[in-house]
C-alpha atoms as an extended CHARMM CRD file, in Angstrom:
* protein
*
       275  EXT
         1         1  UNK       CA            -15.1750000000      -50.9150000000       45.7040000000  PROA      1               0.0000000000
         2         2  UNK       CA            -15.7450000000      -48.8240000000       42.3900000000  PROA      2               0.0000000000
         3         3  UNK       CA            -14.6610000000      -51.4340000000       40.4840000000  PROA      3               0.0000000000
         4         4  UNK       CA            -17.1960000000      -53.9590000000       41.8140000000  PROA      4               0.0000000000
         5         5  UNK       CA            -20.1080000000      -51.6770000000       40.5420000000  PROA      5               0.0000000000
         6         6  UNK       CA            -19.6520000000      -52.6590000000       37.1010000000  PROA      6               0.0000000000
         7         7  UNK       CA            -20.9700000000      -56.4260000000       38.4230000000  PROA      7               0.0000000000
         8         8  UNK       CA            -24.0360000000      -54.5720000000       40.0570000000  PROA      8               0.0000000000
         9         9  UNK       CA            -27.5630000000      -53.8320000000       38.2000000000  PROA      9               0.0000000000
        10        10  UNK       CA            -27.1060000000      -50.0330000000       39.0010000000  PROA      10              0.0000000000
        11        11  UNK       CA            -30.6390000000      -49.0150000000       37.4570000000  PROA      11              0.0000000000
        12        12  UNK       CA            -32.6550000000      -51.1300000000       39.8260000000  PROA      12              0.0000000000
        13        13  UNK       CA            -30.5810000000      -50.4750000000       42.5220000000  PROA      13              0.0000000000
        14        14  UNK       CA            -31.0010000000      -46.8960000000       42.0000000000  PROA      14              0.0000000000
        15        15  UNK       CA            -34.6090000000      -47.1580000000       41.7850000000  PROA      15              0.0000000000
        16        16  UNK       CA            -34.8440000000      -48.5340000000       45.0240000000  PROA      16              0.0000000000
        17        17  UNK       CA            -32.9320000000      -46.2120000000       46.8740000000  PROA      17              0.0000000000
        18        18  UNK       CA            -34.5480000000      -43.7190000000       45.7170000000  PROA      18              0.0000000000
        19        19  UNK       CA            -37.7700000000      -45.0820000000       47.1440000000  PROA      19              0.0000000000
        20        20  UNK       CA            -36.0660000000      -45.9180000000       49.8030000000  PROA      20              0.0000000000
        21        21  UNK       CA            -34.8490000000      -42.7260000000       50.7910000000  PROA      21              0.0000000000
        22        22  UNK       CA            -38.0740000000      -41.0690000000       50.4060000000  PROA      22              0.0000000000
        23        23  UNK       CA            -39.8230000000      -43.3080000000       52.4770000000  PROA      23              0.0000000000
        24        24  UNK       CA            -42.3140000000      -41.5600000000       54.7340000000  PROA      24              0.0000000000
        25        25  UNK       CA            -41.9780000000      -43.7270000000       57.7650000000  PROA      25              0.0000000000
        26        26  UNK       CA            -42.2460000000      -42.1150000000       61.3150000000  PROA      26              0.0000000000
        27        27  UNK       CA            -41.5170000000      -38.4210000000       62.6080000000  PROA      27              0.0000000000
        28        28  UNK       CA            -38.4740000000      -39.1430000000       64.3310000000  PROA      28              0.0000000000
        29        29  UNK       CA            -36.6090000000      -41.6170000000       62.3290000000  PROA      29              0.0000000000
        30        30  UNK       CA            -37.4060000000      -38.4560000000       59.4580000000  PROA      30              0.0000000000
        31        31  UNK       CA            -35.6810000000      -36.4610000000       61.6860000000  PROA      31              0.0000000000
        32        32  UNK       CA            -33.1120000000      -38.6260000000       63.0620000000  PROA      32              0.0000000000
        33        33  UNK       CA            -31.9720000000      -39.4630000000       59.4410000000  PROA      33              0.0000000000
        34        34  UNK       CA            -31.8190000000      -36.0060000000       58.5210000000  PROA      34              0.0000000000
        35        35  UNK       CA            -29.3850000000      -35.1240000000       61.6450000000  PROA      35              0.0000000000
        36        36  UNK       CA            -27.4630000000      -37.5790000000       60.9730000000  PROA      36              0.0000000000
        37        37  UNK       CA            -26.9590000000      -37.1190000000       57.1620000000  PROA      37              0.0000000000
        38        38  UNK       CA            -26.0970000000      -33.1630000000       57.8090000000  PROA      38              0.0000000000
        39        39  UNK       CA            -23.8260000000      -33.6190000000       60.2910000000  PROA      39              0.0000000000
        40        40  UNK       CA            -21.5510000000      -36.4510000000       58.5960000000  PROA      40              0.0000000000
        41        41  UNK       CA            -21.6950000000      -34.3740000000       55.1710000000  PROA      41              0.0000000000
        42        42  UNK       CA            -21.2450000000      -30.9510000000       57.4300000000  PROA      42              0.0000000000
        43        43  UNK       CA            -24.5370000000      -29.5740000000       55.9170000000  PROA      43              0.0000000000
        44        44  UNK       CA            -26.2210000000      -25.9610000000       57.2520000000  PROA      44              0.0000000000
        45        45  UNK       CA            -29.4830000000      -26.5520000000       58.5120000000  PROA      45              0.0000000000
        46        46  UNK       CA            -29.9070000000      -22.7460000000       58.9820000000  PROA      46              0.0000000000
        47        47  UNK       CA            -29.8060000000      -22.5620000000       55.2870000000  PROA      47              0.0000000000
        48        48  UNK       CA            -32.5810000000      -25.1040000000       54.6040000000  PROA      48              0.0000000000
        49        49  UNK       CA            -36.3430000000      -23.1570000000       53.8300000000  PROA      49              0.0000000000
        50        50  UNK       CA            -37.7370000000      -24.8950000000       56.4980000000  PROA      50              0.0000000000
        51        51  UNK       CA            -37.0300000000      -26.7950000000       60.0320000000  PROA      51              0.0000000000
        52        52  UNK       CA            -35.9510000000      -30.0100000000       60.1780000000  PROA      52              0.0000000000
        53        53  UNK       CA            -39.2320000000      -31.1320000000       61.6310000000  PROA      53              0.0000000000
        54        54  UNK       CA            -40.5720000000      -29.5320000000       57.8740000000  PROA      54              0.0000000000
        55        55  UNK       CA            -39.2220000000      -32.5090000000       55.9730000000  PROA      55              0.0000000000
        56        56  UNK       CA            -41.3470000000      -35.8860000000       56.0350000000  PROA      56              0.0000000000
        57        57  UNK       CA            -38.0840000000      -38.2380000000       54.8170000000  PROA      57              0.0000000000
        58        58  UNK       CA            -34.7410000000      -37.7270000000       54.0810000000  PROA      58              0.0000000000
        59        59  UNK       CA            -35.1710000000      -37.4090000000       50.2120000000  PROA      59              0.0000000000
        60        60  UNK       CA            -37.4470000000      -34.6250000000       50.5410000000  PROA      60              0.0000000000
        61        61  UNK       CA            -34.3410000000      -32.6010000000       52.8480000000  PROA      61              0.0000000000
        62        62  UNK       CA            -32.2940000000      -33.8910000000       49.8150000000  PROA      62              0.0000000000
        63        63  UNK       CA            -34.1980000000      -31.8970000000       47.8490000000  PROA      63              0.0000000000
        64        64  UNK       CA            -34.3830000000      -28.8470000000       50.0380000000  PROA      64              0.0000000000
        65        65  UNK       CA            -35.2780000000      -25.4830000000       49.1240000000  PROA      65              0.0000000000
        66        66  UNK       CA            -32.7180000000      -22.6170000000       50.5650000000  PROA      66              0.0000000000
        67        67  UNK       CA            -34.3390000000      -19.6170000000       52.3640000000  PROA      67              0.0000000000
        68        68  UNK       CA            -34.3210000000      -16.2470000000       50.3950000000  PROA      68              0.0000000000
        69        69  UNK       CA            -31.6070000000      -14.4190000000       50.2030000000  PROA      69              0.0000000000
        70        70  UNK       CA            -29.1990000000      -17.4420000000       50.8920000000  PROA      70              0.0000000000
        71        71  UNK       CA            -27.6060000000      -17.6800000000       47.3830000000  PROA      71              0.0000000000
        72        72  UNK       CA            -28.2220000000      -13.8930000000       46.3280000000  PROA      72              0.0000000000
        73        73  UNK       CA            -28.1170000000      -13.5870000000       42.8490000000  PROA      73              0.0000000000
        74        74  UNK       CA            -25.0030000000      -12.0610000000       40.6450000000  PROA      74              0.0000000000
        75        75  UNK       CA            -25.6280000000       -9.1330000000       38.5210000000  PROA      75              0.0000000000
        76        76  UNK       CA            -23.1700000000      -10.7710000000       35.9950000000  PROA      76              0.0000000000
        77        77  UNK       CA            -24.6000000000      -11.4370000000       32.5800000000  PROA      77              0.0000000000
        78        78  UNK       CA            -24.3800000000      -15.7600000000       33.7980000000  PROA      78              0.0000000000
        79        79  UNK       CA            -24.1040000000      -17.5660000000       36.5600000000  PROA      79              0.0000000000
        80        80  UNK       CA            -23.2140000000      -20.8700000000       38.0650000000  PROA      80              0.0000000000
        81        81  UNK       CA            -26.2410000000      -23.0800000000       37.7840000000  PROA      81              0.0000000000
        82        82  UNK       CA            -25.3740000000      -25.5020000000       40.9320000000  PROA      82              0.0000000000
        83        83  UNK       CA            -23.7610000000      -25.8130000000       44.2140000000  PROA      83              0.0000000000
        84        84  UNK       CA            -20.8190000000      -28.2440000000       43.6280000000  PROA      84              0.0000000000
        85        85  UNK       CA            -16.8200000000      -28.3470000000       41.9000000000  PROA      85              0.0000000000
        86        86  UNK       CA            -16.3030000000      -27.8820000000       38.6950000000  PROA      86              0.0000000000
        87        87  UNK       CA            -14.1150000000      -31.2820000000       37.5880000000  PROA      87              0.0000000000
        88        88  UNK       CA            -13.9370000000      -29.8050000000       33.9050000000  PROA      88              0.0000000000
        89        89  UNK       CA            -14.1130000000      -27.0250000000       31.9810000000  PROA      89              0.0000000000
        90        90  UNK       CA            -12.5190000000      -25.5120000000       28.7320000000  PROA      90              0.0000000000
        91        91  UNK       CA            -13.5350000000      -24.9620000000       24.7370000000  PROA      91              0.0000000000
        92        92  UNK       CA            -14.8370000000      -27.2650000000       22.4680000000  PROA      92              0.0000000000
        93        93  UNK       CA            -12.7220000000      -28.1170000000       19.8790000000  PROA      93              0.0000000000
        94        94  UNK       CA            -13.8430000000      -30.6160000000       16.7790000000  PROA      94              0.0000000000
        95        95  UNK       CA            -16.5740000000      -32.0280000000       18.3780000000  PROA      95              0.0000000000
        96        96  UNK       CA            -14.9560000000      -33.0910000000       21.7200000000  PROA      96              0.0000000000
        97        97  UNK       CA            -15.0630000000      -32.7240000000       25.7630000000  PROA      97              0.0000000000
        98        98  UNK       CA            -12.5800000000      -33.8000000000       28.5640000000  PROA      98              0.0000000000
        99        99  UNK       CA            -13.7380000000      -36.2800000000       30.6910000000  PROA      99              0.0000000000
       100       100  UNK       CA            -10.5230000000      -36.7750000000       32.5100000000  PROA      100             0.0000000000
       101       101  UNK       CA             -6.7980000000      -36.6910000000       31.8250000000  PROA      101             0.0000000000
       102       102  UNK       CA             -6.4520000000      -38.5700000000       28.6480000000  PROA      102             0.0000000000
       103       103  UNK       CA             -9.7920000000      -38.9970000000       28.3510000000  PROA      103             0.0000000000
       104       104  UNK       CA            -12.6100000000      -37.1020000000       26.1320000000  PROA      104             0.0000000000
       105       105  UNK       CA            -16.3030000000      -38.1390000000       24.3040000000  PROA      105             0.0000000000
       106       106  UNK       CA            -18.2900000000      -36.3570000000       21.3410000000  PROA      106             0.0000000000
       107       107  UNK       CA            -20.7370000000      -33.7330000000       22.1440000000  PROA      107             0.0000000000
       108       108  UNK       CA            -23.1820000000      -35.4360000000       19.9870000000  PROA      108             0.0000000000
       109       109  UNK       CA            -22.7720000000      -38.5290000000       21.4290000000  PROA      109             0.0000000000
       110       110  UNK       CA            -23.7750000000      -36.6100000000       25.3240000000  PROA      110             0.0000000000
       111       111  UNK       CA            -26.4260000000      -34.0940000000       23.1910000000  PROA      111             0.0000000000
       112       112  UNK       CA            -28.1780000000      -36.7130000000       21.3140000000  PROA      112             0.0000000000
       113       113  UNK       CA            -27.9880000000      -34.8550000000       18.1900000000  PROA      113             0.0000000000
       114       114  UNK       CA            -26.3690000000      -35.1220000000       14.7800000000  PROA      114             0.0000000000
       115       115  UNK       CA            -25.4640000000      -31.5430000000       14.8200000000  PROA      115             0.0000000000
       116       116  UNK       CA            -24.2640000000      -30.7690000000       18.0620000000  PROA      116             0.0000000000
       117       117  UNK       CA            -20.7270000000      -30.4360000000       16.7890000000  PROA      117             0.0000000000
       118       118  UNK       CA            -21.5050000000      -27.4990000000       14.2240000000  PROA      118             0.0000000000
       119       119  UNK       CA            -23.9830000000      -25.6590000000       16.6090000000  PROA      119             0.0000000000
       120       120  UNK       CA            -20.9610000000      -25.6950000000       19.0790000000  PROA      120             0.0000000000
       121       121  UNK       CA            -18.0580000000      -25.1810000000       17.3660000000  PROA      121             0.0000000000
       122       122  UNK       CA            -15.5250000000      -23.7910000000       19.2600000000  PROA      122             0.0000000000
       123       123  UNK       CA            -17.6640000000      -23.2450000000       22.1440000000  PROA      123             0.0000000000
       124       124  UNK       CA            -17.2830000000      -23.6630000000       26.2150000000  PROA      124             0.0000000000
       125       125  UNK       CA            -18.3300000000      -26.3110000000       28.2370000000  PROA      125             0.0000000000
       126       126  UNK       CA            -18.3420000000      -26.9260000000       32.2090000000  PROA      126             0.0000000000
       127       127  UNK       CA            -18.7720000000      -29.8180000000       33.9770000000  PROA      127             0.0000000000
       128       128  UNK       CA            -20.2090000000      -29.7380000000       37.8030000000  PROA      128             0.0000000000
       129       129  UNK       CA            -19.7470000000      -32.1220000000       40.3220000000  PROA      129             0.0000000000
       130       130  UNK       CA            -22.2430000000      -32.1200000000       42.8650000000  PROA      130             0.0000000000
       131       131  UNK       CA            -21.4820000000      -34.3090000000       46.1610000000  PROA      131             0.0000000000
       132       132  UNK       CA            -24.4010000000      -35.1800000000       49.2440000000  PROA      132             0.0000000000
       133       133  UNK       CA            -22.9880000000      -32.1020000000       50.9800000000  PROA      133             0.0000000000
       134       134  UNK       CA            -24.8060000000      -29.7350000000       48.1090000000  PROA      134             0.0000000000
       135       135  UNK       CA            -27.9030000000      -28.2800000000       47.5430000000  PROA      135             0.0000000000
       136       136  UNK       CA            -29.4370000000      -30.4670000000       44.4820000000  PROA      136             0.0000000000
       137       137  UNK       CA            -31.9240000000      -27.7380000000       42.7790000000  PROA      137             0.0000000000
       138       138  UNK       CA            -30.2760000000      -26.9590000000       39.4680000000  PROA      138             0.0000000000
       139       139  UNK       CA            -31.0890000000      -23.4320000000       38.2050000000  PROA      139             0.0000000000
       140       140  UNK       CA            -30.7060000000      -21.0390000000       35.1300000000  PROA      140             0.0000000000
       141       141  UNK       CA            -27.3580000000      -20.2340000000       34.1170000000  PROA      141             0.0000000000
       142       142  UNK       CA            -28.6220000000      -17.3130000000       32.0520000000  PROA      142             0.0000000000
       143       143  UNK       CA            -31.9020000000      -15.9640000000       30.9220000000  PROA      143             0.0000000000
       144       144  UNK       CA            -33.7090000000      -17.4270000000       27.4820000000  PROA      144             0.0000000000
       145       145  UNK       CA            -36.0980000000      -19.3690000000       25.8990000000  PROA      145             0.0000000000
       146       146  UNK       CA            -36.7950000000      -23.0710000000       26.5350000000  PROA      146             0.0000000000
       147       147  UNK       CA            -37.0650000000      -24.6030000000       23.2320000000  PROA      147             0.0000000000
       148       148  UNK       CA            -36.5400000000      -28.4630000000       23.5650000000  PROA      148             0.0000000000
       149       149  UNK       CA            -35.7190000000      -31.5500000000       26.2380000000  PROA      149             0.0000000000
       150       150  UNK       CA            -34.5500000000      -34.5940000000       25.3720000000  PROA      150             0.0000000000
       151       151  UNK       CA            -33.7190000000      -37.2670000000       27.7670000000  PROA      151             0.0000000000
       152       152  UNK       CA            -32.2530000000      -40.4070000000       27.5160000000  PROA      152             0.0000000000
       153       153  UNK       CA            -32.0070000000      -43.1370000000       28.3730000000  PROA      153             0.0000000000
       154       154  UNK       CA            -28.9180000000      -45.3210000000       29.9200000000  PROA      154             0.0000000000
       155       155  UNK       CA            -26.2830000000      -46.5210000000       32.1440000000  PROA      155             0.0000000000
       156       156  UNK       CA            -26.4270000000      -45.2910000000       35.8920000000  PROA      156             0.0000000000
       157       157  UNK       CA            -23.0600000000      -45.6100000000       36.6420000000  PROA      157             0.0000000000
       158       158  UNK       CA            -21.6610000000      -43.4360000000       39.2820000000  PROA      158             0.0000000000
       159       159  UNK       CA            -19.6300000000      -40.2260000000       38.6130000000  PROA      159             0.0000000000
       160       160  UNK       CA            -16.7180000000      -40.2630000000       41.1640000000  PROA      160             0.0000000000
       161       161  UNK       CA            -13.0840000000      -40.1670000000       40.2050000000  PROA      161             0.0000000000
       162       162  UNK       CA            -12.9380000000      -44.1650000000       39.7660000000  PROA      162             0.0000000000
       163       163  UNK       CA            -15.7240000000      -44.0030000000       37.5020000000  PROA      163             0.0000000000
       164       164  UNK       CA            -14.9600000000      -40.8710000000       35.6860000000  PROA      164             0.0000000000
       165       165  UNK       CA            -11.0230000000      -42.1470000000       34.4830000000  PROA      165             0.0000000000
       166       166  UNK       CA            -11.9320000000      -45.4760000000       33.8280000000  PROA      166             0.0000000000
       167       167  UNK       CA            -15.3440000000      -45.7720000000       32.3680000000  PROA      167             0.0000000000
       168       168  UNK       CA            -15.0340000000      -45.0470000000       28.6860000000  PROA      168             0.0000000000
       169       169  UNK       CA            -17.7280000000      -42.2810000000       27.2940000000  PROA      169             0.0000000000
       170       170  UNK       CA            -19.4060000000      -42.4230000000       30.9280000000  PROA      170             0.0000000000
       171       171  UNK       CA            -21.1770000000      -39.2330000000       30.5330000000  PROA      171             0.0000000000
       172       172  UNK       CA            -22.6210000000      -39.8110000000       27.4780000000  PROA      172             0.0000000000
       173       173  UNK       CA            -23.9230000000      -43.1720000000       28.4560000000  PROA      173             0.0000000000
       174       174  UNK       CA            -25.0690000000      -42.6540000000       31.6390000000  PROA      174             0.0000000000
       175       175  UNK       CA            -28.6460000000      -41.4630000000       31.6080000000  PROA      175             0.0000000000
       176       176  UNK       CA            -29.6890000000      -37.6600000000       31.0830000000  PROA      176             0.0000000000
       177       177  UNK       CA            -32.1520000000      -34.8110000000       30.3890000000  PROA      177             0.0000000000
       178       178  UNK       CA            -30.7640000000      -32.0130000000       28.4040000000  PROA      178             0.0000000000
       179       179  UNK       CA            -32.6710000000      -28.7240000000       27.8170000000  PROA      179             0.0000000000
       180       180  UNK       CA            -32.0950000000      -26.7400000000       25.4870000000  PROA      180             0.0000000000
       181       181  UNK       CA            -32.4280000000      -22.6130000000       25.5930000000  PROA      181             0.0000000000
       182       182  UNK       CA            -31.9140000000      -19.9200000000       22.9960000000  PROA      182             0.0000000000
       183       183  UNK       CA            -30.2930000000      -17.1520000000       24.7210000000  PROA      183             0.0000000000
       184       184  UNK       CA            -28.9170000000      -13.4560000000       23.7990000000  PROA      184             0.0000000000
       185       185  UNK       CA            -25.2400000000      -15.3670000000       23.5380000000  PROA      185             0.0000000000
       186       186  UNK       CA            -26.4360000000      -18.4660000000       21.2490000000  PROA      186             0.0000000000
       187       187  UNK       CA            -27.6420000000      -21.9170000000       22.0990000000  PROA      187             0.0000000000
       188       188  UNK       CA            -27.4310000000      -23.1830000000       25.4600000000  PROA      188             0.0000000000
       189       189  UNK       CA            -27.2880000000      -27.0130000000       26.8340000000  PROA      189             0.0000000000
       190       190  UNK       CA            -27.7200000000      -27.6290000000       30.5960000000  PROA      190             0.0000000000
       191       191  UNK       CA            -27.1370000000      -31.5150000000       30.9330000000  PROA      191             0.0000000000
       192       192  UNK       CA            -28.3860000000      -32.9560000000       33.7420000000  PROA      192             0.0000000000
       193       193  UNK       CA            -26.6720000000      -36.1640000000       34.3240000000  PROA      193             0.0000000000
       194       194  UNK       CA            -27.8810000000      -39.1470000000       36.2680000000  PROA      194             0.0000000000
       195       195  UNK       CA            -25.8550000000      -41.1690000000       38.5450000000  PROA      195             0.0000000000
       196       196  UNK       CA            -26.0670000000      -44.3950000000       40.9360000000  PROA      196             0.0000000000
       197       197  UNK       CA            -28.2570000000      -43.5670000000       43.8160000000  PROA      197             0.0000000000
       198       198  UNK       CA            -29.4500000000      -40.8290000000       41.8480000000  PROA      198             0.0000000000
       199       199  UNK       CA            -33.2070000000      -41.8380000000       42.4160000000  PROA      199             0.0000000000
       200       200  UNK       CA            -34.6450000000      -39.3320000000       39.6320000000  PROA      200             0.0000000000
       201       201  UNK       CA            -34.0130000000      -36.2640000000       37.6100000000  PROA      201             0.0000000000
       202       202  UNK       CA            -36.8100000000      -33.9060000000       37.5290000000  PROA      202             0.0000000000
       203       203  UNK       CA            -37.9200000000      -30.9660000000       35.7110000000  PROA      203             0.0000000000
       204       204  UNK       CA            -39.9520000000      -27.7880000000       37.4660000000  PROA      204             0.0000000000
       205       205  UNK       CA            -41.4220000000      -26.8660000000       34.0200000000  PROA      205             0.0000000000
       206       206  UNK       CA            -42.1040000000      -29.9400000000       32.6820000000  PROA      206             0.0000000000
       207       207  UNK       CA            -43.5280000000      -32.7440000000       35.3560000000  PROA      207             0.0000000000
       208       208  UNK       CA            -43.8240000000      -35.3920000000       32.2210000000  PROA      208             0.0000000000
       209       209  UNK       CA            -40.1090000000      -35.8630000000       32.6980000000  PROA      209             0.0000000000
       210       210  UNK       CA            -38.9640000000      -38.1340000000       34.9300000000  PROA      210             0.0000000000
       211       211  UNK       CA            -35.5740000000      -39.8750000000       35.5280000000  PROA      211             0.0000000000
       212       212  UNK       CA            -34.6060000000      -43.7490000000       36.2730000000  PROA      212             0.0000000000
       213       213  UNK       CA            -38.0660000000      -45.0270000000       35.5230000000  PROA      213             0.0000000000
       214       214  UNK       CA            -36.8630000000      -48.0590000000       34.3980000000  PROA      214             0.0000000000
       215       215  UNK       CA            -39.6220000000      -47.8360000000       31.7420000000  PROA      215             0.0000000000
       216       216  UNK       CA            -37.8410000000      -45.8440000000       28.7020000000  PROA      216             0.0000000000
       217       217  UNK       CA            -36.3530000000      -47.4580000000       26.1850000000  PROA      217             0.0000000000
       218       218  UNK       CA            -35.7170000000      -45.0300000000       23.7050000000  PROA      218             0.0000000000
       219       219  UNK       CA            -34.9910000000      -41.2780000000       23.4120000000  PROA      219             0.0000000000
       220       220  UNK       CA            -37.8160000000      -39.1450000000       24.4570000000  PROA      220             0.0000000000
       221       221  UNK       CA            -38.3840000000      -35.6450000000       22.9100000000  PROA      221             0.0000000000
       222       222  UNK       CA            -40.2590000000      -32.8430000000       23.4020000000  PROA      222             0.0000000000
       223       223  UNK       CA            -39.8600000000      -29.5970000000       21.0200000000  PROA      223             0.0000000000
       224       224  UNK       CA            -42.2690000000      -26.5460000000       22.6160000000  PROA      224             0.0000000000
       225       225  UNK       CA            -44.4130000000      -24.8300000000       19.7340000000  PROA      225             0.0000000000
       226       226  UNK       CA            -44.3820000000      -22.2130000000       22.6530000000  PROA      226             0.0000000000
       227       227  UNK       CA            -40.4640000000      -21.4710000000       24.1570000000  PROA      227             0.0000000000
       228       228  UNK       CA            -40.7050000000      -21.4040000000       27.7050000000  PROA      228             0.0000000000
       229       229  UNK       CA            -39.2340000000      -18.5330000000       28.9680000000  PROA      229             0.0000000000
       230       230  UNK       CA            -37.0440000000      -18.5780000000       31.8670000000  PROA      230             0.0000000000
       231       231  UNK       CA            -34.8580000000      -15.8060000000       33.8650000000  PROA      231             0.0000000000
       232       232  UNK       CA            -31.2030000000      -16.1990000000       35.0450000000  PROA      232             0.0000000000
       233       233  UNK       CA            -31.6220000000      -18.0600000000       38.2300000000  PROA      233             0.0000000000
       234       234  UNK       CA            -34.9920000000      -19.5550000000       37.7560000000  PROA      234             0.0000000000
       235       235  UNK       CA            -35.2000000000      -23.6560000000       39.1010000000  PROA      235             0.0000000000
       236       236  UNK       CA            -35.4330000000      -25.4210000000       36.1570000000  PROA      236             0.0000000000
       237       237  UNK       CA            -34.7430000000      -29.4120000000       38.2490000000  PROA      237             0.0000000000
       238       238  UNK       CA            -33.4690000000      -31.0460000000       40.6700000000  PROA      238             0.0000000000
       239       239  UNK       CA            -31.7190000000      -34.2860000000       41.3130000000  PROA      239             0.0000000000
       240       240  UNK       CA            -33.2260000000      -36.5510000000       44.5480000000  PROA      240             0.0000000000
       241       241  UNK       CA            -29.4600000000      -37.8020000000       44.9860000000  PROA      241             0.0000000000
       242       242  UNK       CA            -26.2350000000      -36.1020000000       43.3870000000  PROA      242             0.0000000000
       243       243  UNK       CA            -25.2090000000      -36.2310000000       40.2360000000  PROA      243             0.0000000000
       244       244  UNK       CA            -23.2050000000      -33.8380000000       37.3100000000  PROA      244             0.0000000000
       245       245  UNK       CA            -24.5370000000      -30.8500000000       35.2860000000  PROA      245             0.0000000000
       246       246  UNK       CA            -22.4100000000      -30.0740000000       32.1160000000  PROA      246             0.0000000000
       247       247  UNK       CA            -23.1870000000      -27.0200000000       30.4140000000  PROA      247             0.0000000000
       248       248  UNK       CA            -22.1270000000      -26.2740000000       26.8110000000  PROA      248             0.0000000000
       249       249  UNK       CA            -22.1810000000      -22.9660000000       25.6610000000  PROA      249             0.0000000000
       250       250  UNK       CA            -22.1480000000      -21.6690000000       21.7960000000  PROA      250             0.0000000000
       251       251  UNK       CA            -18.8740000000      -19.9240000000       20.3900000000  PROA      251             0.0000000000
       252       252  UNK       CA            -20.4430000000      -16.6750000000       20.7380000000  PROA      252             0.0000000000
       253       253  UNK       CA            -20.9960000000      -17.0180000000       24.4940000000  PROA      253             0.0000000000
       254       254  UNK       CA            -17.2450000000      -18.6180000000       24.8830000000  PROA      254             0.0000000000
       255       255  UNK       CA            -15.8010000000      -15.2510000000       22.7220000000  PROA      255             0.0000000000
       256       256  UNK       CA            -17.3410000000      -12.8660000000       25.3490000000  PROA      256             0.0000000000
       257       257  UNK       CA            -16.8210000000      -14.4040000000       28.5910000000  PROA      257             0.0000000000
       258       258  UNK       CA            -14.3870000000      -17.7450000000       28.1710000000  PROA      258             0.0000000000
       259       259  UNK       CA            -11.2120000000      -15.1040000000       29.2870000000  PROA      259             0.0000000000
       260       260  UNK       CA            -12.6530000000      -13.5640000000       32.3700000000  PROA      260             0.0000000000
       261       261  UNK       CA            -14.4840000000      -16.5070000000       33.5060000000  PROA      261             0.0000000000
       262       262  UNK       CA            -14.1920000000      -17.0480000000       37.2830000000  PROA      262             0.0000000000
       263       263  UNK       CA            -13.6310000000      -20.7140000000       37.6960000000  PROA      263             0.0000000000
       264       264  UNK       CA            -13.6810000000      -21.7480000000       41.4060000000  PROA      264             0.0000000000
       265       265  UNK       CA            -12.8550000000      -25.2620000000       42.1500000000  PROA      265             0.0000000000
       266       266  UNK       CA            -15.8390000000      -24.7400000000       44.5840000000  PROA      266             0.0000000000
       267       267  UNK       CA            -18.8870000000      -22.5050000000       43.5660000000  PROA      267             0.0000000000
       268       268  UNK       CA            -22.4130000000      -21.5100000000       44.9020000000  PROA      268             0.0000000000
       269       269  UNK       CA            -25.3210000000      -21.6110000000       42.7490000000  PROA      269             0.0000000000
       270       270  UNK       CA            -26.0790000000      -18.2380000000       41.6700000000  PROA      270             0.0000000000
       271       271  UNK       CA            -22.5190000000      -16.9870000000       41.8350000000  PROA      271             0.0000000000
       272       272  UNK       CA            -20.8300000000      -15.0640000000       39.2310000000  PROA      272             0.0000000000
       273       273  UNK       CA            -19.5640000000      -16.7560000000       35.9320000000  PROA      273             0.0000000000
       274       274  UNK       CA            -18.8800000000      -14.3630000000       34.3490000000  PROA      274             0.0000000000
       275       275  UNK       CA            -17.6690000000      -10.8620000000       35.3780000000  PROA      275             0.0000000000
């Protein structure tokens, strides 16, 4: 079935679903979606912010806030910046990322920018899987500065296993914000990448960026005269399907933590990454 998704106009398709999904019809099919979609994906309710009842259509529960307290957050210097498994992780060397098993792309080819490879040099990246059964808020690895998003443009192709071993450079031509932070350990890159299904990728401190639009045509960027701060566990977006964050980390960053980093194939948002 993969396969046939390279025959299918993935973009528009998306954009539907997304609408789709967040379609505020009545009460109880709200609710008898959302039942449904938690119990075959084995989601807690009892973590959700609110009741069931709380959420007018099943995108909105997609996009569920968790109650305080239930992802408390690490006293470690970083921390994971999603619920999901990490598929890839390890230094950057000449440019270059692992996709899959014989398989890697060019940071500045997923970045957007010329020099990508310098400013990472021999720096750490992760890549994050995140499935229907996760929470989709994506927060604030560590704390920083905002300084610029780009997003792009692209391909929505989806990010399972077919897709990820046999679609050449799909992560850096599938569509994607990236913000960019200056932190106390270098330059910092959270990638949010979109995906079939994935109706959009938003940003909580920017609403002018949007996802799947099916508008943009070119790269949009955005350079604050003003760095947004932002705290180590602050939301920073949110997918309204699931999707793949990749964060890239700067040499600095990989020298201090890369050895004791604790690299669960399944992690929490807000966990430790480093100890």
């Amino acid at each position: 079935m993969s396969a046939i998704t390279k025959f299918l106009p993935r973009n528009h398709l998306s954009y539907f679903i997304g609408k789709l999904v967040h379609w505020k019809g009545p009460r109880i099919w709200a609710e008898f979606t959302i039942r449904l979609f938690a119990k075959v994906y084995g989601i807690n309710l009892k973590e959700a912010e609110k009741p069931v009842s709380g959420y007018p259509s099943l995108g909105e529960f997609f996009i569920r806030r968790l109650k305080p307290g239930a992802r408390p957050l690490a006293e470690a210097a970083a921390v994971h910046p999603v619920d999901g498994h990490i598929s890839q992780s390890g230094r950057i060397h000449n440019g270059r990322l692992i996709q899959a098993k014989g398989k890697e792309y060019f940071l500045q080819d997923l970045l957007a920018h010329s020099e990508a490879t310098k400013t990472y040099q021999n720096g750490f990246f992760i890549t994050y899987y995140l499935c229907p059964t996760d929470y989709h808020r994506v927060h604030a690895p560590v704390s920083g500065w905002i300084r610029k998003v780009t997003h792009v443009p692209g391909e929505l192709w989806p990010v399972n296993k077919w897709s990820v071993e046999n679609v050449h450079d799909l992560m850096s031509v599938n569509e994607r914000i990236i913000v960019e932070m200056a932190t106390d350990f270098g330059p910092t890159s959270v990638v949010l990448v979109g995906a079939t299904n994935v109706g959009q990728i938003e940003l909580s401190f920017d609403s002018g960026f949007r996802g799947n639009q099916l508008t943009l045509s070119k790269n949009r960027v955005v350079e604050y005269k003003t760095p947004i701060p932002i705290e180590k566990g602050q939301e920073l977006g949110m997918f309204r399907m699931g999707s793949t964050v990749i964060m890239v980390y700067a040499e600095e960053f990989a020298n201090r933590f890369a050895g004791k980093m604790n690299l669960d194939l399944y992690v929490k948002v807000n966990q430790a990454l480093t100890k």
